[in-house]
C-alpha positions in Angstrom: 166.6 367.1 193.0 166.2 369.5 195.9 166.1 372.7 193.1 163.3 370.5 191.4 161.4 370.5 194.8 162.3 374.0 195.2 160.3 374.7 192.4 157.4 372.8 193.1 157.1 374.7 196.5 157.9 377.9 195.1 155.1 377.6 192.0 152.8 376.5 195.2 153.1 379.3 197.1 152.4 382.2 193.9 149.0 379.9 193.4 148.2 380.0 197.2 149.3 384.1 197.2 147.5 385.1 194.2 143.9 383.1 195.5 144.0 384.9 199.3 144.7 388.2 196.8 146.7 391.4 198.5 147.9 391.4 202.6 147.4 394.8 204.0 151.5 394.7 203.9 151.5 394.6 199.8 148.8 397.5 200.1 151.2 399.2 202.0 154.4 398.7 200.2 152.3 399.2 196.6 151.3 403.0 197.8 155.1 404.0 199.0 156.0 402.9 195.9 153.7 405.1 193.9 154.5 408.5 196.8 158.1 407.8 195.9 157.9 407.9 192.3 155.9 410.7 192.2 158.3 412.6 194.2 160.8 411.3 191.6 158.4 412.6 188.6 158.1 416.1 190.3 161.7 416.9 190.8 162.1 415.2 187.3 159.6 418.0 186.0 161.7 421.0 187.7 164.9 420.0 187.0 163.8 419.6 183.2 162.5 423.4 183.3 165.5 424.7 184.8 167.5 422.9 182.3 165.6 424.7 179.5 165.6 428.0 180.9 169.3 427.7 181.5 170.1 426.5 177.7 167.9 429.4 176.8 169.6 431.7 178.5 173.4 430.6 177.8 172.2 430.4 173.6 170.3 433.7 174.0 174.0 435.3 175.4 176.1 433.8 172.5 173.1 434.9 170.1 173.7 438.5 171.1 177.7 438.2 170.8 177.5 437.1 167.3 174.7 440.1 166.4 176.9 443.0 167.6 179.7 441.1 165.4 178.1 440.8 162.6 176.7 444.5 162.5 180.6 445.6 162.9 181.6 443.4 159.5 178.7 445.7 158.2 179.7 448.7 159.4 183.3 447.9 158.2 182.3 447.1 154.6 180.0 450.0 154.1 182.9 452.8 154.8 185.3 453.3 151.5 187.9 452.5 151.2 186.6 449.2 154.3 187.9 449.6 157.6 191.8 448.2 157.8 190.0 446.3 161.1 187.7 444.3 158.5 189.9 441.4 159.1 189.8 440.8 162.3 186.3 441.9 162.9 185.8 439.5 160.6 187.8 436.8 162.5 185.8 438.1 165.7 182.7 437.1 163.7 183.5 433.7 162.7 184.2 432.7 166.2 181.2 434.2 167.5 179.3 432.2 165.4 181.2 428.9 166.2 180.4 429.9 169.6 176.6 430.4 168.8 176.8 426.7 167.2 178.2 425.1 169.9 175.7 426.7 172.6 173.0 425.1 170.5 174.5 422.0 170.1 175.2 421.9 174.0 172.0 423.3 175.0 170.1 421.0 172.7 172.1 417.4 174.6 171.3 418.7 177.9 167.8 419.6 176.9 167.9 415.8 175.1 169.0 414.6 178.7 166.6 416.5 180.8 163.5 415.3 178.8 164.9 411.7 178.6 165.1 411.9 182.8 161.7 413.1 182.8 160.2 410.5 180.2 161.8 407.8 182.9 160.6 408.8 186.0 156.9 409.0 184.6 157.1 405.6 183.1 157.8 404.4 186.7 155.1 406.6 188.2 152.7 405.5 185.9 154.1 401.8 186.5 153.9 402.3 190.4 150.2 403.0 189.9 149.4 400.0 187.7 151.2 397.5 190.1 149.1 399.2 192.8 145.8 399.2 190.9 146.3 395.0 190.8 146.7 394.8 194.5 143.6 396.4 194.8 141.8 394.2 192.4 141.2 390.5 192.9 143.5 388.4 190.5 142.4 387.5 187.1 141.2 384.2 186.4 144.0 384.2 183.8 147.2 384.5 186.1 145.2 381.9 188.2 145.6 379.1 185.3 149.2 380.8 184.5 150.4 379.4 188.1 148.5 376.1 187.8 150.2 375.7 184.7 153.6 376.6 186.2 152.9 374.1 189.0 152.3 371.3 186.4 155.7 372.3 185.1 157.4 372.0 187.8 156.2 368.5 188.8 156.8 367.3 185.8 160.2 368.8 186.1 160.4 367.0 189.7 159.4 363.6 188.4 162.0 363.8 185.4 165.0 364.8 188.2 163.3 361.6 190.3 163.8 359.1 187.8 167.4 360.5 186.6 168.4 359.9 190.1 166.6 356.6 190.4 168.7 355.5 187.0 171.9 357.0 188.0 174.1 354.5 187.4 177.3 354.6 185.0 178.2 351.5 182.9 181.5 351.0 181.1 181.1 350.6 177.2 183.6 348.3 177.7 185.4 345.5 180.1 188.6 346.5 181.8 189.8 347.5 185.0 189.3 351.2 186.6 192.3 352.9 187.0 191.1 356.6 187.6 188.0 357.9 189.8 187.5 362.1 188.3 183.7 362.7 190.6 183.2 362.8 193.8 180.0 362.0 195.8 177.1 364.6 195.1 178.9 365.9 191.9 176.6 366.2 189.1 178.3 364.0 186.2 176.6 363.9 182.4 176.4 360.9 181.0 177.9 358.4 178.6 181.0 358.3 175.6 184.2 357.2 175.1 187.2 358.4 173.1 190.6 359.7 173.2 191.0 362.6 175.4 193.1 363.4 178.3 192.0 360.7 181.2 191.2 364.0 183.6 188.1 364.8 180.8 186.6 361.6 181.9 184.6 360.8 185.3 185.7 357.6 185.5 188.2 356.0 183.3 188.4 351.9 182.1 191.3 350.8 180.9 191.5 347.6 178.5 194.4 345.6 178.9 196.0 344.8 175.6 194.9 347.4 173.8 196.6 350.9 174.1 197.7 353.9 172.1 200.1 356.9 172.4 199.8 360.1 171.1 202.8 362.8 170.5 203.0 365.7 168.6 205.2 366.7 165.5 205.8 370.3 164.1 204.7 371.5 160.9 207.8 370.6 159.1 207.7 366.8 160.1 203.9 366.2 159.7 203.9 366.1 155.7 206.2 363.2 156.4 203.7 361.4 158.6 200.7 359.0 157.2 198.6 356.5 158.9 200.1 353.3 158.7 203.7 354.2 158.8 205.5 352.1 161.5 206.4 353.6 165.5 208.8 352.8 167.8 207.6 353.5 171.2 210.0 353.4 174.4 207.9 354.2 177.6 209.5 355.5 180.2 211.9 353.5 182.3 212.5 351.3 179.5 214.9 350.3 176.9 212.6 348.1 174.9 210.9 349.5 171.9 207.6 348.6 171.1 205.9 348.4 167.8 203.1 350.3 167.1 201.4 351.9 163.4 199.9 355.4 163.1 196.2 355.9 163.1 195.3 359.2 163.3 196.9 362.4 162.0 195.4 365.8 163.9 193.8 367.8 160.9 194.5 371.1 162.4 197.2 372.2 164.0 197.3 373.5 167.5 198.8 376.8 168.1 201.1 377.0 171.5 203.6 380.4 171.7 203.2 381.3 168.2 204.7 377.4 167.4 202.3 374.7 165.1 202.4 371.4 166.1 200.1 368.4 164.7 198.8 365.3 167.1 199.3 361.9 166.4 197.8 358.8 167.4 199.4 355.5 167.2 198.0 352.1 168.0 200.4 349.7 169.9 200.7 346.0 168.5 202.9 344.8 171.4 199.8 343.5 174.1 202.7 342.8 176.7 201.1 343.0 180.2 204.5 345.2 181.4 202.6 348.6 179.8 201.3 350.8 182.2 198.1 352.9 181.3 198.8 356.5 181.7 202.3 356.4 181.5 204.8 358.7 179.1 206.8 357.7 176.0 208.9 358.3 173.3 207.9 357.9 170.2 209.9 357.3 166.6 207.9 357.5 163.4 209.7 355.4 160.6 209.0 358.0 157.8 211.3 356.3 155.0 213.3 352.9 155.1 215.9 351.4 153.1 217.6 348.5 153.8 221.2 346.9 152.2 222.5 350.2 151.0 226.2 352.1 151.6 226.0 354.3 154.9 228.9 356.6 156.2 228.5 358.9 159.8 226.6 361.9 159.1 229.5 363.6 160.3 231.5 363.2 157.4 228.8 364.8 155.0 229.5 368.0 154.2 226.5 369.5 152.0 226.6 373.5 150.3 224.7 374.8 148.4 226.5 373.3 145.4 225.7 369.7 146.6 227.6 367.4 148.9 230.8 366.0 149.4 233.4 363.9 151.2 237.1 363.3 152.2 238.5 360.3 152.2 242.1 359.1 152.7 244.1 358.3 149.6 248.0 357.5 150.4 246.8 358.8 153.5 246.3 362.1 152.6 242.5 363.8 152.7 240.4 363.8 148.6 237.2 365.6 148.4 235.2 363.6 146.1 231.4 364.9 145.4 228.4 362.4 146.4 224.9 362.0 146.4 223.3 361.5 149.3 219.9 359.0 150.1 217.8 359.0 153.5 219.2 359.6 156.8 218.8 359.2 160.6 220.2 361.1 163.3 224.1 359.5 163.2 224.1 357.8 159.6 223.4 359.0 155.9 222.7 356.8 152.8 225.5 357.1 149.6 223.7 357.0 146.6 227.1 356.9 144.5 230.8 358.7 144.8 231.9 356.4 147.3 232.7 352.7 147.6 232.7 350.1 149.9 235.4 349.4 152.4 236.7 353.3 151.8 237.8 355.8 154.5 236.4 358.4 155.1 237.5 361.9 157.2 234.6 362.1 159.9 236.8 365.0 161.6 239.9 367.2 160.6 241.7 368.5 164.0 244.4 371.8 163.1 247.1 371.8 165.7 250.7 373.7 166.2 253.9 371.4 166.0 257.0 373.1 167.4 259.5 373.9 164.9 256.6 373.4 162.0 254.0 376.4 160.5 251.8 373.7 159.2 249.2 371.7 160.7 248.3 368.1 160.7 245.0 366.8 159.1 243.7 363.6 161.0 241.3 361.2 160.3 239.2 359.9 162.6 238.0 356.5 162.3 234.4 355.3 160.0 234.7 353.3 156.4 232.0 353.8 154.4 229.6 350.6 154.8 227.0 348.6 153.6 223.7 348.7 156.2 221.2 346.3 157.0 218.2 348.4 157.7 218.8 351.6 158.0 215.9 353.5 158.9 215.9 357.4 158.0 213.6 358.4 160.9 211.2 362.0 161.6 209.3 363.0 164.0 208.3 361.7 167.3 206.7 362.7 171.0 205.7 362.0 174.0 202.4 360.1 175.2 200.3 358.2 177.4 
């Protein structure tokens, strides 16, 4: 508002100046401005002829260096058999002339230089006169209608800041409660839109109660895994209770941090419990794969090569390696696709100690039969959010 008025006043004032024409001050200022540039275009003109003379003189000097050469090559070719100095009169030659070359080539830049410093301090002479010439003149009609014009701008300008201010008011899209203020008084704030970003992008932010998302990241690895729809456990912070919640947006781009990819994604929660705070963190599980009433051993007792995966278990109770194949997996269990059969046990851990009066060790298994699983979610990904 007050730059809009500042305008206005500003556009006033070149109308009001341009209609009394030149103050004996502008006169004053126009004609020191034209002694000083002539100044500037005199000393200009000698330093440009001094320039020239000097070039002349430093290419004139080399000019001679590479004649008097040149007439010794001659004088060394025409004796018989040639002079044994041919050579390096010869050699004397050549770098006479690159010396000739590069006096030109300097001569001719400073020259360049000299003319362009010249060519300057006449356009502002001859400017200096011109802005001089005006003030003595009354103003055209035509710069006249030029400042009326720019008056007309800036009310319009004025009147479109007025009613802006008069219709400054933010409204919600939706109903909710405020939970965070980002503008203070006098801040300038654009207006409207809602979406997903972080709650400090927003001037004020409305949350809806019953209705709230997380978003985490996964790396590049997991995010092949992931697909909208897909099931989430959620566990904000400070709690042990996981909430249910479905995927809803995948990030289509990664974002680059450190040289490491990682891919956002957005979950909607279905759990509308009032205990959710807006803003807070979580951890988030994606359920990538499930499988329920299947055979499930520790993943500790897995032991996967290259060759494929096997596993001890205790017959007579002595350790057998016996090759399986191998389904989904979380973080402590892995599925049995066959090899293995319920009720068996299995080695999770083999401990090699020293007996006294014995050189062999003792292999001990530790605990975990192979058994059946009711639900047994292989699980990827996962982040934090609010």
């Amino acid at each position: 508002m007050l730059q809009a008025e500042a305008s206005l006043a500003s556009a006033q004032a070149k109308l009001a100046q341009d209609r009394a024409g030149a103050t004996p001050q502008t006169l004053t200022a126009g004609q020191n401005a034209v002694a000083a540039a002539q100044v500037n275009a005199n000393n200009a003109q000698t330093s440009f002829n001094d320039t020239q003379a000097i070039n002349a003189q430093s290419v004139a000097v080399a000019q001679g260096v590479a004649t008097a050469a040149q007439a010794v090559v001659n004088a060394d070719e025409a004796t018989a058999p040639p002079s044994p100095t041919l050579a390096a009169d010869q050699a004397a030659l050549a770098a006479a002339n690159n010396a000739l070359a590069a006096a030109k080539a300097k001569a001719q830049q400073s020259n360049d230089q000299a003319a362009a410093s010249l060519a300057l301090a006449r356009q502002q002479l001859s400017s200096a006169k011109s802005s001089l010439a005006a003030l003595r003149t009354s103003t055209p009609a035509s710069t006249l209608q030029m400042d009326e014009a720019q008056i007309q701008i800036a009310q319009a300008n004025l009147s479109t800041t007025q009613h802006q201010l008069n219709g400054a008011t933010i409204k919600s899209p939706i109903a909710g409660v405020v939970s965070q203020v980002n503008v203070s008084a006098g801040q300038a704030v654009s207006g409207g839109g809602s979406g997903t970003g972080t709650s400090s992008s927003y001037a004020i932010v409305v949350y809806s109660p019953g209705s709230y998302e997380v978003t985490g990241t996964v790396s590049d690895a997991q995010v092949n895994l992931v697909a909208v729809g897909q099931t989430v456990q959620v566990t904000p912070a400070g709690s042990t209770q996981a909430l249910q919640g479905k995927v809803t947006a995948i990030s289509p781009a990664a974002t680059i941090t450190s040289g490491v990819a990682t891919f956002v994604v957005t979950a909607q929660l279905a759990d509308n419990s009032n205990s959710i705070k807006p803003g807070v963190t979580a951890t988030a599980t994606i359920v990538t794969n499930q499988v329920v009433h299947v055979l499930t051993v520790p993943t500790s007792a897995v032991h996967t090569t290259a060759t494929g995966s096997t596993v001890q278990i205790l017959v007579n109770g002595k350790p057998q390696t016996v090759v399986v194949t191998t389904g989904a997996s979380d973080p402590t269990r892995i599925q049995i696709l066959s090899g293995l059969q319920l009720n068996q046990t299995v080695v999770i851990a083999v401990i090699s100690s020293s007996v006294p009066s014995s050189s062999a060790g003792t292999a001990l298994g530790a605990g975990g039969g192979a058994r059946g699983g009711g639900g047994g979610g292989a699980t990827r990904g996962g982040g934090t959010g609010g």
